[in-house]
C-alpha positions as CSV (number, residue, x, y, z in Angstrom):
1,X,127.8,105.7,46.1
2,X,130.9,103.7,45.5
3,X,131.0,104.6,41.7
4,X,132.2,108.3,40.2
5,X,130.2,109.0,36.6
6,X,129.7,111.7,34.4
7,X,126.2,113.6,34.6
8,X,123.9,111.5,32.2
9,X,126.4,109.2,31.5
10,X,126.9,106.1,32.4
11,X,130.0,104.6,32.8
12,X,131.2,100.5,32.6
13,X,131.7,100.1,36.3
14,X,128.0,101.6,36.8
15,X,126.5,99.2,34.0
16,X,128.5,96.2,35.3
17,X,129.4,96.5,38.5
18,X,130.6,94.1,41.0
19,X,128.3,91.9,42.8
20,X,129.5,90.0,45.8
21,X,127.3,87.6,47.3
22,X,128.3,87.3,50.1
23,X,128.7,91.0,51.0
24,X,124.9,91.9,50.5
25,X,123.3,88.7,50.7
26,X,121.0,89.8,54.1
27,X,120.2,92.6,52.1
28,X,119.0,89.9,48.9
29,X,117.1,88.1,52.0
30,X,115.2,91.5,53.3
31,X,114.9,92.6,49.7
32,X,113.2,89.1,48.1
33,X,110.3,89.2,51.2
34,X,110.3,93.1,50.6
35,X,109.4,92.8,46.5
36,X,107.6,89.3,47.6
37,X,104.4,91.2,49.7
38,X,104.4,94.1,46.6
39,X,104.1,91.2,44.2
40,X,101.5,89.2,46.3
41,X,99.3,92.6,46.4
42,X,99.6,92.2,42.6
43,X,98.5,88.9,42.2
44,X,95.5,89.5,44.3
45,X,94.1,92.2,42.4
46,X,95.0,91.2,39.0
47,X,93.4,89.2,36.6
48,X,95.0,85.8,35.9
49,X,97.4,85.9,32.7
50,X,98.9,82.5,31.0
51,X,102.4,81.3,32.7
52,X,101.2,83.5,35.6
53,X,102.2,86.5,33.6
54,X,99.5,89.0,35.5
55,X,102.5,88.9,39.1
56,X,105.3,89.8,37.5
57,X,107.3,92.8,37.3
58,X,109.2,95.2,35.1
59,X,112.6,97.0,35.5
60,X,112.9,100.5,35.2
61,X,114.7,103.4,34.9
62,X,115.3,104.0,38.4
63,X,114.3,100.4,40.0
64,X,111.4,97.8,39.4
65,X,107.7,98.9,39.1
66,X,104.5,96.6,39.3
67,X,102.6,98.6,36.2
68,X,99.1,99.1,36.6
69,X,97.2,97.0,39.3
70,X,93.5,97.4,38.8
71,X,91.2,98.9,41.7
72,X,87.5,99.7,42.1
73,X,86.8,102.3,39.4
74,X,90.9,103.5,38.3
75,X,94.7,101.8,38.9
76,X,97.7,102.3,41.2
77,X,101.2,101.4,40.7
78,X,104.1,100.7,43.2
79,X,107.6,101.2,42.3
80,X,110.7,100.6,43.9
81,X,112.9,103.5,43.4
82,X,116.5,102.0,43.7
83,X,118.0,105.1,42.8
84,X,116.4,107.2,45.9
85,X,115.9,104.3,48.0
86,X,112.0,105.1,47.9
87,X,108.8,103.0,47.4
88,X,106.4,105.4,45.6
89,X,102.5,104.5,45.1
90,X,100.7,106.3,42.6
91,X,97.2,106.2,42.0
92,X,94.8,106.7,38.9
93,X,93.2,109.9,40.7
94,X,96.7,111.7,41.4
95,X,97.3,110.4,45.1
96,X,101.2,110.0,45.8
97,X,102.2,108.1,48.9
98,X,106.1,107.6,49.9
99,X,107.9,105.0,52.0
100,X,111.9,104.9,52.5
101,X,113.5,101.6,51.4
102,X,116.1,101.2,54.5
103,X,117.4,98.7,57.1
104,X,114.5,97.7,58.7
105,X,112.7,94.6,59.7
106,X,110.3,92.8,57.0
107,X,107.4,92.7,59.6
108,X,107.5,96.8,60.2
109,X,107.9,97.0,55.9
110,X,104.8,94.9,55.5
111,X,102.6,96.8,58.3
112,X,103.3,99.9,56.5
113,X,103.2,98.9,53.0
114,X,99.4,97.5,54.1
115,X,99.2,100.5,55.7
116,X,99.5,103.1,53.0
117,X,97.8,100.7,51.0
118,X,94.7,101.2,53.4
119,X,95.0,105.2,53.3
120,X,94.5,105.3,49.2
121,X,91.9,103.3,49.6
122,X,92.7,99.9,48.9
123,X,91.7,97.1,50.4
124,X,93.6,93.9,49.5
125,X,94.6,90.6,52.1
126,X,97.6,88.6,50.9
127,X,98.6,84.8,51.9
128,X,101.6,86.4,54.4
129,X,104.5,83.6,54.0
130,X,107.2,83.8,51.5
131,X,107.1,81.6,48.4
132,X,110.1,80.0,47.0
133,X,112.4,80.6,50.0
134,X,112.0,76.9,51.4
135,X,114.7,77.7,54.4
136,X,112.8,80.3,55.9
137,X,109.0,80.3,55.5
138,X,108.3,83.1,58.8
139,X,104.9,85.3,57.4
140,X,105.5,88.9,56.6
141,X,104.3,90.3,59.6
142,X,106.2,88.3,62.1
143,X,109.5,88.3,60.0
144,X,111.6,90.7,62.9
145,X,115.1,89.1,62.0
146,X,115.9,90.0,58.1
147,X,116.0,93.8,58.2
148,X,118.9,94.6,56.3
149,X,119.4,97.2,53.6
150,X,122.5,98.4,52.4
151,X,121.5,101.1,49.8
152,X,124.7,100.6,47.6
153,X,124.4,97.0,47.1
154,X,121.0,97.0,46.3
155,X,121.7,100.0,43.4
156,X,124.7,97.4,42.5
157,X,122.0,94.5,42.3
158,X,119.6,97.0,40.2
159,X,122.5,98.1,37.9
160,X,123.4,94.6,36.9
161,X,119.4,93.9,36.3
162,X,118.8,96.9,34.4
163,X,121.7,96.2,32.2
164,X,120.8,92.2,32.0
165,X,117.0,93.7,30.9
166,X,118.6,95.2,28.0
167,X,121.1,92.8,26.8
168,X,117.3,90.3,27.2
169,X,115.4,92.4,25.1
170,X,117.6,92.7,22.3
171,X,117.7,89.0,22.4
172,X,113.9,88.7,22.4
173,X,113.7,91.1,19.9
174,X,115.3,88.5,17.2
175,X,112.4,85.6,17.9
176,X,108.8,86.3,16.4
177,X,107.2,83.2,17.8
178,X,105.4,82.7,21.4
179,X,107.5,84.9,24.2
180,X,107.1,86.3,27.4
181,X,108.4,89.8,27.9
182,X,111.3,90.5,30.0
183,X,110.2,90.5,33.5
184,X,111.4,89.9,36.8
185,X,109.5,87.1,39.2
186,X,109.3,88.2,42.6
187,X,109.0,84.7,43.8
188,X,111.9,83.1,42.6
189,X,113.7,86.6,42.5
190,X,114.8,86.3,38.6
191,X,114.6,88.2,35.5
192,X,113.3,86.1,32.7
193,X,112.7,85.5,29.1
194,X,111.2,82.5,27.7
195,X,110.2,81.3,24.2
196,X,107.9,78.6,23.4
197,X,108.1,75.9,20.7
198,X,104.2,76.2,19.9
199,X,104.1,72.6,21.0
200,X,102.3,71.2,24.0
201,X,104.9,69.7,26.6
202,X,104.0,66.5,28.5
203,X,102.1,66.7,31.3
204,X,104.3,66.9,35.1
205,X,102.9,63.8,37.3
206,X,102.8,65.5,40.8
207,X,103.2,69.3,40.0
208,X,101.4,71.8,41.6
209,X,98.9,74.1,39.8
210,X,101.6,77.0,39.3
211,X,104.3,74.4,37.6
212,X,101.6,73.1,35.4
213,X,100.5,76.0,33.7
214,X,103.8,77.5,33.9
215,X,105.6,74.5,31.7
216,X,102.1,73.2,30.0
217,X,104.0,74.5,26.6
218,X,107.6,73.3,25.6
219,X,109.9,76.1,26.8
220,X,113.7,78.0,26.6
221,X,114.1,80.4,29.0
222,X,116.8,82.7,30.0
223,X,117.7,85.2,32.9
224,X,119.5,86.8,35.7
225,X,119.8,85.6,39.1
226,X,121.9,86.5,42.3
227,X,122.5,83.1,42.5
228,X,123.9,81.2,45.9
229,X,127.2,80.3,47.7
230,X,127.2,77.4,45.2
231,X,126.7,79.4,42.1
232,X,129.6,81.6,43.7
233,X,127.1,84.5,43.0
234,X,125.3,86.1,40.2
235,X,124.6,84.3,37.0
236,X,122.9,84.6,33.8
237,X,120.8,80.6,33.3
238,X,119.2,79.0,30.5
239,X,117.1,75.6,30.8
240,X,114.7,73.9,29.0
241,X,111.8,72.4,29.6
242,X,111.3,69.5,28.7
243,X,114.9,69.0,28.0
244,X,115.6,67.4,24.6
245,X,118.6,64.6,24.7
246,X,121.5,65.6,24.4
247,X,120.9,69.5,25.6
248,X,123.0,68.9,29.2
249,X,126.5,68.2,26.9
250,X,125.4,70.9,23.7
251,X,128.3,72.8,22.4
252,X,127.4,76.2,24.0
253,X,129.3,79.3,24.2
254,X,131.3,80.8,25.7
255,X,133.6,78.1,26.9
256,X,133.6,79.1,30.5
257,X,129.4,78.1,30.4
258,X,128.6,75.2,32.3
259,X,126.1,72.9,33.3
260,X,125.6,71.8,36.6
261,X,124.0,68.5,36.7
262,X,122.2,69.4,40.3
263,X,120.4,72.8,39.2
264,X,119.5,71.2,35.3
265,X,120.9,74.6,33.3
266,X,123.4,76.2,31.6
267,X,125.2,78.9,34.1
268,X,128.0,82.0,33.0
269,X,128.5,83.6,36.1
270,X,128.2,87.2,36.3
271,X,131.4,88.3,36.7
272,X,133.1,86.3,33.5
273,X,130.6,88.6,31.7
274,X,131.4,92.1,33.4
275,X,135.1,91.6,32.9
276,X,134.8,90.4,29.4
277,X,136.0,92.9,26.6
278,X,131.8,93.1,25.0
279,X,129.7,92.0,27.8
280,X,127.2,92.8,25.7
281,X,128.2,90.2,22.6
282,X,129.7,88.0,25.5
283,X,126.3,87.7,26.9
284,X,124.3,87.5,23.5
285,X,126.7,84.5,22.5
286,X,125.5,82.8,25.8
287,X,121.6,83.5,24.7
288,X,121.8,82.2,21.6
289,X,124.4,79.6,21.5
290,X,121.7,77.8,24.4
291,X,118.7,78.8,22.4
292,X,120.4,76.9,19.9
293,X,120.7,73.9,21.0
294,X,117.6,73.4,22.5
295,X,115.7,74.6,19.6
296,X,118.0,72.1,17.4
297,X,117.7,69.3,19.6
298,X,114.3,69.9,20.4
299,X,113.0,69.7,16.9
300,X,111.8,73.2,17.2
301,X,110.4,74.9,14.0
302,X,112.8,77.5,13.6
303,X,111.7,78.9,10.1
304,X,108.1,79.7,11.8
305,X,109.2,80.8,14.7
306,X,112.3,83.3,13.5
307,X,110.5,85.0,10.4
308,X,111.8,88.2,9.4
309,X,110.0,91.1,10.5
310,X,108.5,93.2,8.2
311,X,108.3,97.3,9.0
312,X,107.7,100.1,6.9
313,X,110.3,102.0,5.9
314,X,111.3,105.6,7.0
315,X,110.0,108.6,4.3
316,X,114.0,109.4,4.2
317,X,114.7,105.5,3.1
318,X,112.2,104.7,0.8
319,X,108.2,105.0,0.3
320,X,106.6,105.1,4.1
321,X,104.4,102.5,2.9
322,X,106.8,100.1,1.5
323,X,107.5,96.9,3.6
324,X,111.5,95.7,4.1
325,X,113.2,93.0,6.1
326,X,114.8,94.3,9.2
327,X,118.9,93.8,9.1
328,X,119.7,90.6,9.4
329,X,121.0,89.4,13.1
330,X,124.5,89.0,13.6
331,X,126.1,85.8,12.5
332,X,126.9,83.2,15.1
């Protein structure tokens, strides 16, 4: 790896390192159709969740893992092990199967993946093209020309996610109201976290079955995405949806935020955040200032949907069964 730590510590450059699109982006490519046939095993054999919750996935401590996916009588799990460059399935009954994540085409990935899927005895077929990638819709198993992986930018790319997951849930942590957890969409290739008003939104002449249900509630949501050569790489969004009046020229922080009229969001690209002094608070700024003004503008209930929540208190503070606020959130 290109980055010297400490043992069990990590350092800035491993938290926020840099990203160049164009340096990995065949990787990206091989990588999205890679998570996309995991994620389409999920969705077969999972029960249907609201806002298509049921196919997403989760970052972890050493890559992304599907969680549980029911089966016959117990559960497996896949995980993508960006740390050993592994795909690891588990099963309910103690079976361990292991495939290497290297430079290989997505056709050979996807015969094996099925596969090993096959020799732990599950049986699952899967709707072989790619979703979301509208310049390239070649199914799994023909798909012979993206079959690059370069380990170190995909542990950069995993870094930068694990580290946006964090900064996410402490910002999810300070709504109470309606929210998706953090979780990363194989489809569009994203980590996101939305928050709902509570309101229905108006109904999306034209849209397909997954656009409806995902926006049938007024929404903010926030992530990370590698971006394109427009976006000039990584960058953390918001949008809403619908947009209230007035939301595309908000005052929204920090200054070097923008809103590009074509892709209907706020953008702060990547690497304004990992060179600021707190990405962290640089980040959070971003989150909220956003949230903000589309909860303001929207009409949002705020007081309902931001309550304080109420915890007992530690033995050492007070009485264990006596309720307090949490601390109140930073000022803006």
């Amino acid at each position: 790896m290109a980055f010297a730590s400490t043992p069990g510590v990590d350092t800035r450059e491993d938290a926020w390192p840099e990203l160049p699109l164009e340096v990995w982006r065949d990787s990206y490519a091989t990588l999205h159709r890679y998570t996309q046939i995991l994620g389409k095993v999920k969705l077969a054999l999972t029960p249907l969740e609201n806002h298509f919750w049921n196919v997403t996935f989760r970052v972890a401590a050493r890559g992304l893992t599907t969680g549980l996916i029911p089966y016959g009588h117990g559960a497996f799990e896949v995980d993508f092990d960006f740390l050993a460059h592994e795909l690891l399935f588990r099963t309910s009954r103690g079976d361990t199967r292991v495939l290497g994540l290297e430079s290989r085409p997505v056709a050979d990935f996807y015969r094996d993946v099925m596969a090993t899927l096959r020799s732990l005895g599950v049986e699952v077929r899967i709707w072989e093209t790619p979703v979301e990638i509208p310049d390239d819709t070649t199914p799994f198993g023909e798909d012979r020309h993206h079959a690059t992986y370069q380990p170190e930018y995909v542990h950069r790319w995993w870094r930068a996610l694990l580290q946006s997951s964090v900064v996410l849930e402490e910002f999810r942590a300070r709504f109470t109201g309606k929210c998706s957890p953090v979780h990363f969409f194989w489809g569009s290739f994203d980590l996101a976290v939305t928050r709902f008003s509570g309101r229905p939104a108006p109904e999306r002449p034209g849209a397909d079955v997954v656009t409806r249900e995902s926006y049938c509630e007024e929404v903010c949501s926030a992530g990370f995405w590698p971006g394109t050569p427009e976006t000039k790489g990584a960058a953390f969004y918001c949008y809403a949806s619908p947009e209230p009046k007035g939301f595309s020229t908000a005052s929204v922080r920090p200054s070097v935020a923008a809103y590009p009229p074509a892709l209907k969001e706020y953008l702060l690209a990547y690497d304004d955040v990992r060179r600021a002094e707190d990405p962290k608070a640089f980040l959070l700024d971003f989150l909220q200032s956003t949230y903000d003004a589309c909860a303001d503008l929207g009409a949002w209930e705020r007081e309902r949907l931001e309550r304080p929540l109420y915890v007992p208190r530690l033995p050492s503070v007070g009485r264990a069964d006596e309720p307090a606020t949490l601390p109140e959130q930073p000022a803006d």
